[in-house]
PQR file with spaces between the fields and no chain letter, atoms N, CA, C, O and H, PARSE charges and radii, in Angstrom:
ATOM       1  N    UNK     1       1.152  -14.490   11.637 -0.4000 1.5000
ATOM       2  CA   UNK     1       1.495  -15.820   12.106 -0.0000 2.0000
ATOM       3  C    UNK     1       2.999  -15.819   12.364  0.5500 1.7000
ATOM       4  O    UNK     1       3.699  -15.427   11.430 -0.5500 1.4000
ATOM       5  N    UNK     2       3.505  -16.139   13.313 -0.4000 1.5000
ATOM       6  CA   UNK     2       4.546  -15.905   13.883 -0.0000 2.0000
ATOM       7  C    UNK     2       4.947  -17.112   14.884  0.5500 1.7000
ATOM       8  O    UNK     2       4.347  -17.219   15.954 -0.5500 1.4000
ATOM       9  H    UNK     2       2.936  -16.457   14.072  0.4000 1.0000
ATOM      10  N    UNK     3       5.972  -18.021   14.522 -0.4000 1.5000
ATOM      11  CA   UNK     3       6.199  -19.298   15.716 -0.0000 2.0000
ATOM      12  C    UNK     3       4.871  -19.788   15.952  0.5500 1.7000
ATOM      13  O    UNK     3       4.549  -19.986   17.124 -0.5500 1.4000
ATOM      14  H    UNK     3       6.459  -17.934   13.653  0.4000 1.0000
ATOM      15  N    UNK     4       3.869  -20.065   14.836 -0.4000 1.5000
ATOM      16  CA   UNK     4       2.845  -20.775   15.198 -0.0000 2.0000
ATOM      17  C    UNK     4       1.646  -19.770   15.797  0.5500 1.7000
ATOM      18  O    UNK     4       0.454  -20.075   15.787 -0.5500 1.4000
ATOM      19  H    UNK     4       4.131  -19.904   13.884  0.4000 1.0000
ATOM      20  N    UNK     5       2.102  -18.712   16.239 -0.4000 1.5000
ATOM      21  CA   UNK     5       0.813  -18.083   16.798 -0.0000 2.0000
ATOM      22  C    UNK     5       0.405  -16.815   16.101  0.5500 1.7000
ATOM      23  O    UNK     5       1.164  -15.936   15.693 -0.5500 1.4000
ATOM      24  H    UNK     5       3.071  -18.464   16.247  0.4000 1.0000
ATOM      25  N    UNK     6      -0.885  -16.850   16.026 -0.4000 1.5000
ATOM      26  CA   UNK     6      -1.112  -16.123   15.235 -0.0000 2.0000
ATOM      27  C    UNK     6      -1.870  -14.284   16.245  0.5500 1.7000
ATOM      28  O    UNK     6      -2.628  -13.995   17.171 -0.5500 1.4000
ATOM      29  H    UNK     6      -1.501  -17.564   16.357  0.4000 1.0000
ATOM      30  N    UNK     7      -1.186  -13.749   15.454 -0.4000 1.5000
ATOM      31  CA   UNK     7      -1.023  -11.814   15.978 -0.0000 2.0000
ATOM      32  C    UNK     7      -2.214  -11.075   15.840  0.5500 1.7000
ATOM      33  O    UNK     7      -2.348  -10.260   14.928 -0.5500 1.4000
ATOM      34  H    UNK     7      -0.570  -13.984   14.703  0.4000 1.0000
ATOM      35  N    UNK     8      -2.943  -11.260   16.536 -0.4000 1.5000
ATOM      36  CA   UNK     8      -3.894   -9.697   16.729 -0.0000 2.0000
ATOM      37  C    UNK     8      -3.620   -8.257   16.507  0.5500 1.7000
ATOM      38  O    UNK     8      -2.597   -7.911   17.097 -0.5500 1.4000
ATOM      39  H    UNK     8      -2.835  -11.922   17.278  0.4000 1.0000
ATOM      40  N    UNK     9      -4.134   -7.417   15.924 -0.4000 1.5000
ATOM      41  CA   UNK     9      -4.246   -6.104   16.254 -0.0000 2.0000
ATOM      42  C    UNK     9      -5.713   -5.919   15.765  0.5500 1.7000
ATOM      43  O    UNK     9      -6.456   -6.517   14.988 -0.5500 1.4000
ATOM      44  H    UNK     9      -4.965   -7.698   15.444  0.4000 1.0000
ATOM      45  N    UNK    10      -5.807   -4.679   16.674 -0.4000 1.5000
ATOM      46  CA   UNK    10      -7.837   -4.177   16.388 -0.0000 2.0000
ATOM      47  C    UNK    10      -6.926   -2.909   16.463  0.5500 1.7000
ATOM      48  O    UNK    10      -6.551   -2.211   17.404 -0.5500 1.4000
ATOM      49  H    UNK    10      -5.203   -4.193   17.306  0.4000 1.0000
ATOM      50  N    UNK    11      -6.668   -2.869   14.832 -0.4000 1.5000
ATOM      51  CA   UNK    11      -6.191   -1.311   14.821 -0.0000 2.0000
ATOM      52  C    UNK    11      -4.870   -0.709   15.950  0.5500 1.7000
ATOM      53  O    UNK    11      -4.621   -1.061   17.103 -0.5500 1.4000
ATOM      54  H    UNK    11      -6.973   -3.436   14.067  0.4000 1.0000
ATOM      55  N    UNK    12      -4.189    0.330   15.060 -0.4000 1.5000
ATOM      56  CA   UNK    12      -4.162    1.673   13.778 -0.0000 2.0000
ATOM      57  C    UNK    12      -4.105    0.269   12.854  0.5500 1.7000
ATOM      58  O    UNK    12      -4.152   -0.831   13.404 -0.5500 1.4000
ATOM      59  H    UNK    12      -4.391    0.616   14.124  0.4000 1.0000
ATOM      60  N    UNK    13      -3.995    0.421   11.327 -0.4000 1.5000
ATOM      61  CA   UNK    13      -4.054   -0.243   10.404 -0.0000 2.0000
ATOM      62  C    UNK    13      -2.737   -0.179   10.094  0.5500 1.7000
ATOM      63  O    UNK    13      -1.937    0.210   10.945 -0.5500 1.4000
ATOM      64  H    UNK    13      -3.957    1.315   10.880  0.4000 1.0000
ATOM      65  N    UNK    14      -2.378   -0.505    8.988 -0.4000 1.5000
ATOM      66  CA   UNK    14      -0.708   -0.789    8.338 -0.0000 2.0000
ATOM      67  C    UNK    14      -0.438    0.899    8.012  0.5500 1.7000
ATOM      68  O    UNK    14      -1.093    1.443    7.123 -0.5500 1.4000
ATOM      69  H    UNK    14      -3.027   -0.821    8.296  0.4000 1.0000
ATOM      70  N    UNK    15       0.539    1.633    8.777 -0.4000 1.5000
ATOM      71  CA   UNK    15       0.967    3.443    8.116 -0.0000 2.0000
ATOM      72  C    UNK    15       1.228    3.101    6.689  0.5500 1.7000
ATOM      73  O    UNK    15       1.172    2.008    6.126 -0.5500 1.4000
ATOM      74  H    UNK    15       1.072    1.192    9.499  0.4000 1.0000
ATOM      75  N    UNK    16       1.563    4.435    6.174 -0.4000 1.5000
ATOM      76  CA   UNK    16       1.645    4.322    4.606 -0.0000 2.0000
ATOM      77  C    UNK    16       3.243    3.665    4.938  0.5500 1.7000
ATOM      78  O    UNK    16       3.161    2.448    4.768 -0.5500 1.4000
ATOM      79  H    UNK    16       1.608    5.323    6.632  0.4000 1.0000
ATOM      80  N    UNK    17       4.191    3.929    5.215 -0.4000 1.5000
ATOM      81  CA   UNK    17       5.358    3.420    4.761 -0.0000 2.0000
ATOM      82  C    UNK    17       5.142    2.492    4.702  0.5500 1.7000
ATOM      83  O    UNK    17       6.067    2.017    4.044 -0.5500 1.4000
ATOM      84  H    UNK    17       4.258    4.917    5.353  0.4000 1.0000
ATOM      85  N    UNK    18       3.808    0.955    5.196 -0.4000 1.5000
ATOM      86  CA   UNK    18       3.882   -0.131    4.618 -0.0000 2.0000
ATOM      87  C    UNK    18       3.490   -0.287    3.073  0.5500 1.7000
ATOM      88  O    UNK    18       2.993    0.652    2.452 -0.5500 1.4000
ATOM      89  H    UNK    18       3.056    1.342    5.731  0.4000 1.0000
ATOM      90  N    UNK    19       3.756   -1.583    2.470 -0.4000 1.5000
ATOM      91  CA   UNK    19       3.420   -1.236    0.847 -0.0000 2.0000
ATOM      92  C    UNK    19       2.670   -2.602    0.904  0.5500 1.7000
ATOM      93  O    UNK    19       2.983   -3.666    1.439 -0.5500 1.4000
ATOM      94  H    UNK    19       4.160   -2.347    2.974  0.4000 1.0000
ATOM      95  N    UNK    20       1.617   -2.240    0.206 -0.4000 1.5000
ATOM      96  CA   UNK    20       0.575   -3.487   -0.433 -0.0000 2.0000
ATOM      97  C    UNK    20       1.006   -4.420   -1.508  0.5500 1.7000
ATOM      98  O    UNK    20       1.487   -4.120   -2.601 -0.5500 1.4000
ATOM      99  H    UNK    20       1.363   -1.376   -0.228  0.4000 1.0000
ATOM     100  N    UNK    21       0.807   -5.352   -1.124 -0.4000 1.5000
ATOM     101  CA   UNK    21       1.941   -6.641   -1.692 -0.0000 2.0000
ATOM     102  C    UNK    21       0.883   -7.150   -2.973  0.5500 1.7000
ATOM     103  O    UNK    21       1.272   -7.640   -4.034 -0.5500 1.4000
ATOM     104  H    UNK    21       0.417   -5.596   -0.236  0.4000 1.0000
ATOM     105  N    UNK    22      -0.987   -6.827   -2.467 -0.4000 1.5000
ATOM     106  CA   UNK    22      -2.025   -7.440   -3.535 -0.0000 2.0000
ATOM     107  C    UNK    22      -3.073   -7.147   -2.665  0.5500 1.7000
ATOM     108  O    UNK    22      -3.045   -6.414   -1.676 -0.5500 1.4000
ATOM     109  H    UNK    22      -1.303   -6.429   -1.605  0.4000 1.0000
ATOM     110  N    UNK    23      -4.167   -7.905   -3.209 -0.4000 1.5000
ATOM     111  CA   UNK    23      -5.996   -7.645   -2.520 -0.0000 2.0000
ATOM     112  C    UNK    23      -6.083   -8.780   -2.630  0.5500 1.7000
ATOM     113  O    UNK    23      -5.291   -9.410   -3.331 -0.5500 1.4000
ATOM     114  H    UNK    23      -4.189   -8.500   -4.012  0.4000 1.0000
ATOM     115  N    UNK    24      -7.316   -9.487   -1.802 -0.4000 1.5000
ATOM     116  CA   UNK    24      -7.494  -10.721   -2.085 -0.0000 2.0000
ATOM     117  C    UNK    24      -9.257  -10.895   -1.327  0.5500 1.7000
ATOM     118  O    UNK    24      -9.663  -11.532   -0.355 -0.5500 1.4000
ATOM     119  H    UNK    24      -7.960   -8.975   -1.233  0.4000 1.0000
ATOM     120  N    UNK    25      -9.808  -10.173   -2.125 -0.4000 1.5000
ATOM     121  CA   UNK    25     -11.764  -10.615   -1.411 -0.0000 2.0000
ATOM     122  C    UNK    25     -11.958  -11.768   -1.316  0.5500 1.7000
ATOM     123  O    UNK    25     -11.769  -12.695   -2.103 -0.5500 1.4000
ATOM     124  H    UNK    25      -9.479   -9.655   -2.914  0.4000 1.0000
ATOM     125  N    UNK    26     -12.378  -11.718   -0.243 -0.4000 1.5000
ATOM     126  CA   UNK    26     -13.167  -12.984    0.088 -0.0000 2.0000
ATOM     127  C    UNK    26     -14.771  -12.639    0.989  0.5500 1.7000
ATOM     128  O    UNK    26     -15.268  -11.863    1.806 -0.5500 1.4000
ATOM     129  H    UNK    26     -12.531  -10.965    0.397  0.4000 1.0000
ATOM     130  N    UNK    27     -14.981  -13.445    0.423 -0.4000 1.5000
ATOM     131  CA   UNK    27     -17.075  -13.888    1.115 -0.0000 2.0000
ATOM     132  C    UNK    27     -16.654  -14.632    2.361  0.5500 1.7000
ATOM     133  O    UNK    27     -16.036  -15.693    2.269 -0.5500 1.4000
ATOM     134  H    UNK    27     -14.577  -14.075   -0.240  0.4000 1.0000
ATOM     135  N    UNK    28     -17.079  -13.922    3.897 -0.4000 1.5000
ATOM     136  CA   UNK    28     -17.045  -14.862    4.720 -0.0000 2.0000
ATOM     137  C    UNK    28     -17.902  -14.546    5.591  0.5500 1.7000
ATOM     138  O    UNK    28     -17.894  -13.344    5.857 -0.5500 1.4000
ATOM     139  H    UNK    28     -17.580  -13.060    3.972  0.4000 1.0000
ATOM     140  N    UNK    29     -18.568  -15.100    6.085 -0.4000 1.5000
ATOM     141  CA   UNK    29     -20.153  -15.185    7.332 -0.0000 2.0000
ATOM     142  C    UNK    29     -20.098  -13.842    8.450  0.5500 1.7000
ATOM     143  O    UNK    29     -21.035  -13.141    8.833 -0.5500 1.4000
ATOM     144  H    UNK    29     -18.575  -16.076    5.868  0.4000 1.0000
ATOM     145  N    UNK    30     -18.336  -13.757    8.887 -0.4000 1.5000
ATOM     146  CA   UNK    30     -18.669  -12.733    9.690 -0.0000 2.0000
ATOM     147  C    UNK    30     -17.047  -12.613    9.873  0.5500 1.7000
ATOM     148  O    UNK    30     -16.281  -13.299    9.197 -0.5500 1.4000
ATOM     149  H    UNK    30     -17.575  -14.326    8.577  0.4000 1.0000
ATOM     150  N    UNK    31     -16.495  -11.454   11.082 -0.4000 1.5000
ATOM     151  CA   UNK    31     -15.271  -11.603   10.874 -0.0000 2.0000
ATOM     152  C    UNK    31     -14.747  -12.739   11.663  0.5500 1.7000
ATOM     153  O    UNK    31     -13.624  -13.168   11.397 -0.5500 1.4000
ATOM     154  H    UNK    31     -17.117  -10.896   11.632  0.4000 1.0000
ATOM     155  N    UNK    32     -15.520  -13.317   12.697 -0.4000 1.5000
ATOM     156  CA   UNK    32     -14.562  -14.502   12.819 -0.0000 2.0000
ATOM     157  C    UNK    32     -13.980  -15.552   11.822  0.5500 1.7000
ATOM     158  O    UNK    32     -12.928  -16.189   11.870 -0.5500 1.4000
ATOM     159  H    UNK    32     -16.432  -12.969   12.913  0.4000 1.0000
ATOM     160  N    UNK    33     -14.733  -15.540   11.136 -0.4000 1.5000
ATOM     161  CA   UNK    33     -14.516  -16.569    9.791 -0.0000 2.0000
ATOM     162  C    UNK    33     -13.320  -15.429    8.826  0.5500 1.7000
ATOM     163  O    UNK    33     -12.519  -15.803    7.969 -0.5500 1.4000
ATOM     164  H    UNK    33     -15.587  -15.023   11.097  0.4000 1.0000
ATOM     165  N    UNK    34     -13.450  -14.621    9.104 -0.4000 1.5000
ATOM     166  CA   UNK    34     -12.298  -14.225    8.264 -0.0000 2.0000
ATOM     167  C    UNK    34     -11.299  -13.842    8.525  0.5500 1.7000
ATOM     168  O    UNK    34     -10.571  -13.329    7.675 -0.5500 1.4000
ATOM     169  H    UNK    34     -14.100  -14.318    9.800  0.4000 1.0000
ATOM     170  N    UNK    35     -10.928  -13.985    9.886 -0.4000 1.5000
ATOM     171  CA   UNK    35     -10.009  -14.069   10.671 -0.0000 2.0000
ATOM     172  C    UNK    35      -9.268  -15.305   10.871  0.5500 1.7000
ATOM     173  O    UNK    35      -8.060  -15.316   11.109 -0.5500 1.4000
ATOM     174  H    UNK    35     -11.519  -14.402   10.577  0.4000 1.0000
ATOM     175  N    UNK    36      -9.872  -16.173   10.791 -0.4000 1.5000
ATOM     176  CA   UNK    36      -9.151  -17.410   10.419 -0.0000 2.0000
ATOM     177  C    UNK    36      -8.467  -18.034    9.083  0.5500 1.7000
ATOM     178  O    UNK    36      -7.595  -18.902    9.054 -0.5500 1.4000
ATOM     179  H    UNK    36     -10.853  -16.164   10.597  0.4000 1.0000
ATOM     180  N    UNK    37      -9.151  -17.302    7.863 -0.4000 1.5000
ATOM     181  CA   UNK    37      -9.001  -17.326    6.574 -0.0000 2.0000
ATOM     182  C    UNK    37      -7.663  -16.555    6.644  0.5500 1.7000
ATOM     183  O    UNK    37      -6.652  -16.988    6.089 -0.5500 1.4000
ATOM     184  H    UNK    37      -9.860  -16.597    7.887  0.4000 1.0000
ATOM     185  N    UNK    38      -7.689  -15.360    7.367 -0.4000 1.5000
ATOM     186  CA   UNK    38      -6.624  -14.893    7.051 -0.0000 2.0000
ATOM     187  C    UNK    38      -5.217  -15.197    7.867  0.5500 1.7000
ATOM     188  O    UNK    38      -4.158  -14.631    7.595 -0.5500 1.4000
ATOM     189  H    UNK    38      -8.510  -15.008    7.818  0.4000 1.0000
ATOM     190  N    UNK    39      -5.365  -16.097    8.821 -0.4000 1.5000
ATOM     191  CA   UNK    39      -4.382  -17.166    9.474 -0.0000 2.0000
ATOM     192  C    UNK    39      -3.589  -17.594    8.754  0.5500 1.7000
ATOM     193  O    UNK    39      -2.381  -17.387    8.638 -0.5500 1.4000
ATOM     194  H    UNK    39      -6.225  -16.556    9.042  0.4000 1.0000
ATOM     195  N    UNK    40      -4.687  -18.589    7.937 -0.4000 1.5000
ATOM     196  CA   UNK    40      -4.174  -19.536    7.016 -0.0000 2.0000
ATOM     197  C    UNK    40      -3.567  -19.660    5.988  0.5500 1.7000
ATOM     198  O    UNK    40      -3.134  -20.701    5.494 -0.5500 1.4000
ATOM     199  H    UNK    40      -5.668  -18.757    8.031  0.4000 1.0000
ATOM     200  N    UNK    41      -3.441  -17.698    5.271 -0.4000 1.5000
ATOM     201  CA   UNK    41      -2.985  -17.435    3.964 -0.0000 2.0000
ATOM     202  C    UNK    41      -1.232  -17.436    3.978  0.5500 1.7000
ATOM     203  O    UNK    41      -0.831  -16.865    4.993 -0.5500 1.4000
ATOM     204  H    UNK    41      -3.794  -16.852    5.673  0.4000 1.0000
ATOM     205  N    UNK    42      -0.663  -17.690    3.532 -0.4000 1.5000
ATOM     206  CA   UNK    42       0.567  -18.021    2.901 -0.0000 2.0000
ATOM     207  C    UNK    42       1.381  -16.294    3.359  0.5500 1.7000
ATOM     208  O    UNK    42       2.424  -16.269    4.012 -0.5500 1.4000
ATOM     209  H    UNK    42      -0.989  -18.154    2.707  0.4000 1.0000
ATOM     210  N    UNK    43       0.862  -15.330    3.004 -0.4000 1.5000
ATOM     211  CA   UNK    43       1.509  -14.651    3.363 -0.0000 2.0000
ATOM     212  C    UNK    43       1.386  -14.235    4.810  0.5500 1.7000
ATOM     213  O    UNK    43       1.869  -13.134    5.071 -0.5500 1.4000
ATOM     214  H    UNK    43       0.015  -15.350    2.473  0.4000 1.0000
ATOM     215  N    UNK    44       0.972  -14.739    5.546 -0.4000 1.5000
ATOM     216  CA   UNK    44       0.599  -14.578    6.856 -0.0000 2.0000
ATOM     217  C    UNK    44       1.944  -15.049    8.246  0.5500 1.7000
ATOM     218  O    UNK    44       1.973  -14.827    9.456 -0.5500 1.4000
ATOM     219  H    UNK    44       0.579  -15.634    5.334  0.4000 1.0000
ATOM     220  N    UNK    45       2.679  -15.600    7.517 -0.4000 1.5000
ATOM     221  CA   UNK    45       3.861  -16.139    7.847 -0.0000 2.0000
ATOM     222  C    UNK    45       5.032  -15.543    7.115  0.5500 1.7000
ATOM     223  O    UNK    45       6.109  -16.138    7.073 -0.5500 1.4000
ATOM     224  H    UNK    45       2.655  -15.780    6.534  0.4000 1.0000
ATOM     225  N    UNK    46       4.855  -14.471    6.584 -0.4000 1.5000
ATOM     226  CA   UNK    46       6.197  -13.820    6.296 -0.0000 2.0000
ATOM     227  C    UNK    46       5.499  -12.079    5.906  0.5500 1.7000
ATOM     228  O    UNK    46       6.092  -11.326    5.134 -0.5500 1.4000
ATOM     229  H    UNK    46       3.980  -13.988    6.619  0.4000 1.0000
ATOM     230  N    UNK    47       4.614  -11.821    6.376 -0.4000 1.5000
ATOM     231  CA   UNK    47       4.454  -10.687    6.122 -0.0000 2.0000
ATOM     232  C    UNK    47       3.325  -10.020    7.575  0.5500 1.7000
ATOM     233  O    UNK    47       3.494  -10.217    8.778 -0.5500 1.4000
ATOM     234  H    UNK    47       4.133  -12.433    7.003  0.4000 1.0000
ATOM     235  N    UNK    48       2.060   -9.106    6.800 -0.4000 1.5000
ATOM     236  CA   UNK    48       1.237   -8.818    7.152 -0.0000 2.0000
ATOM     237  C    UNK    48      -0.336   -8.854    6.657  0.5500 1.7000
ATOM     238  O    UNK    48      -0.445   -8.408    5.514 -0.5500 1.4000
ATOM     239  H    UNK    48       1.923   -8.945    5.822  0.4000 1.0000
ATOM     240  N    UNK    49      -1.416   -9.224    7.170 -0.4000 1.5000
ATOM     241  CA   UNK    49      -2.845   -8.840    6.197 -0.0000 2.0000
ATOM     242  C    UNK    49      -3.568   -8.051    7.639  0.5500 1.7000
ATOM     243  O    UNK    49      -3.224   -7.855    8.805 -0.5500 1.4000
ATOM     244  H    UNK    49      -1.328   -9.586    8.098  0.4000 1.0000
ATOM     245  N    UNK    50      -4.497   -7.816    6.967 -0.4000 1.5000
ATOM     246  CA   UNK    50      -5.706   -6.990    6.830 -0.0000 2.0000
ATOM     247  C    UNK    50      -6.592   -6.947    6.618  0.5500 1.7000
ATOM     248  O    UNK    50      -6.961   -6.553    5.512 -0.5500 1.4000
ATOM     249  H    UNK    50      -4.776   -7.975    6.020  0.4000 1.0000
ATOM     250  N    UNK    51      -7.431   -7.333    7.573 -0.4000 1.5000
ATOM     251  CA   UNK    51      -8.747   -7.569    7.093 -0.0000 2.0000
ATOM     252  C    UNK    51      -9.752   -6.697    7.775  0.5500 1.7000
ATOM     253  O    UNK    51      -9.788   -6.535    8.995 -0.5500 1.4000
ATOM     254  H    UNK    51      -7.131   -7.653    8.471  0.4000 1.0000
ATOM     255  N    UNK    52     -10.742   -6.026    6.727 -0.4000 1.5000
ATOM     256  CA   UNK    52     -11.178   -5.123    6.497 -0.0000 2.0000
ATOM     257  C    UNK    52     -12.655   -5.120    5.981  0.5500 1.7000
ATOM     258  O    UNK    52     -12.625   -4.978    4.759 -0.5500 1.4000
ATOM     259  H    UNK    52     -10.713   -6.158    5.736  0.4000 1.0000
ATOM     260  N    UNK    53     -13.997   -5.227    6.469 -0.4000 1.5000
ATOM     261  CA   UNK    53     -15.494   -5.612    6.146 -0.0000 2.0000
ATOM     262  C    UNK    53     -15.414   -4.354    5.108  0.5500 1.7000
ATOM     263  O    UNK    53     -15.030   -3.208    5.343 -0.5500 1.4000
ATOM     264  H    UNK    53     -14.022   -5.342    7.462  0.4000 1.0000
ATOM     265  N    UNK    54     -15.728   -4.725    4.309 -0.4000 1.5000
ATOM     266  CA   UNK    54     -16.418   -4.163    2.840 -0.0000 2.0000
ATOM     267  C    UNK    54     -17.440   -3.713    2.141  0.5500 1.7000
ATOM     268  O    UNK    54     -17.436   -2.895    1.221 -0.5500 1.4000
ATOM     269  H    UNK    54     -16.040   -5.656    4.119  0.4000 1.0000
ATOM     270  N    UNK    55     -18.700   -4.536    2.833 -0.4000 1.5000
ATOM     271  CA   UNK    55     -19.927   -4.580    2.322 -0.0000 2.0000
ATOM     272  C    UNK    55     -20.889   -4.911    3.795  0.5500 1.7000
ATOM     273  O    UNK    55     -20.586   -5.602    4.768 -0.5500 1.4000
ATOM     274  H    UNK    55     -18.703   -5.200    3.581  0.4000 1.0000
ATOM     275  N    UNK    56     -21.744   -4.373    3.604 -0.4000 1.5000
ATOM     276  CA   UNK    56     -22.589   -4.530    5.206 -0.0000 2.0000
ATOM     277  C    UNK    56     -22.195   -3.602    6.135  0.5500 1.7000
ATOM     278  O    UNK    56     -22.694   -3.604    7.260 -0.5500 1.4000
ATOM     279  H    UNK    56     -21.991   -3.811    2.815  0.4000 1.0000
């Protein structure tokens, strides 16, 4: 999230020189829904996430 808009990438993922700040699972219907979840998170405006299907 950046000036209000929020940043796409479909991959490479974060290189190692980035560092993992935490994890944070979440249950969501599909990835659109968790693509928006991850809009909305707090660090999304001063950092980076990742979201990543887990199960299924």
């Amino acid at each position: 999230m950046r000036a209000g808009e929020v940043l796409y990438t479909d991959g490479p993922f974060a290189e190692t020189k980035e560092q993992m700040g935490g994890l944070n699972l979440l249950e969501c219907a599909d990835r659109e829904e968790a693509l928006r979840v991850a809009a909305t998170h707090p660090w999304a405006a001063i950092g980076m996430i990742e979201v990543r299907q887990v199960i299924g």
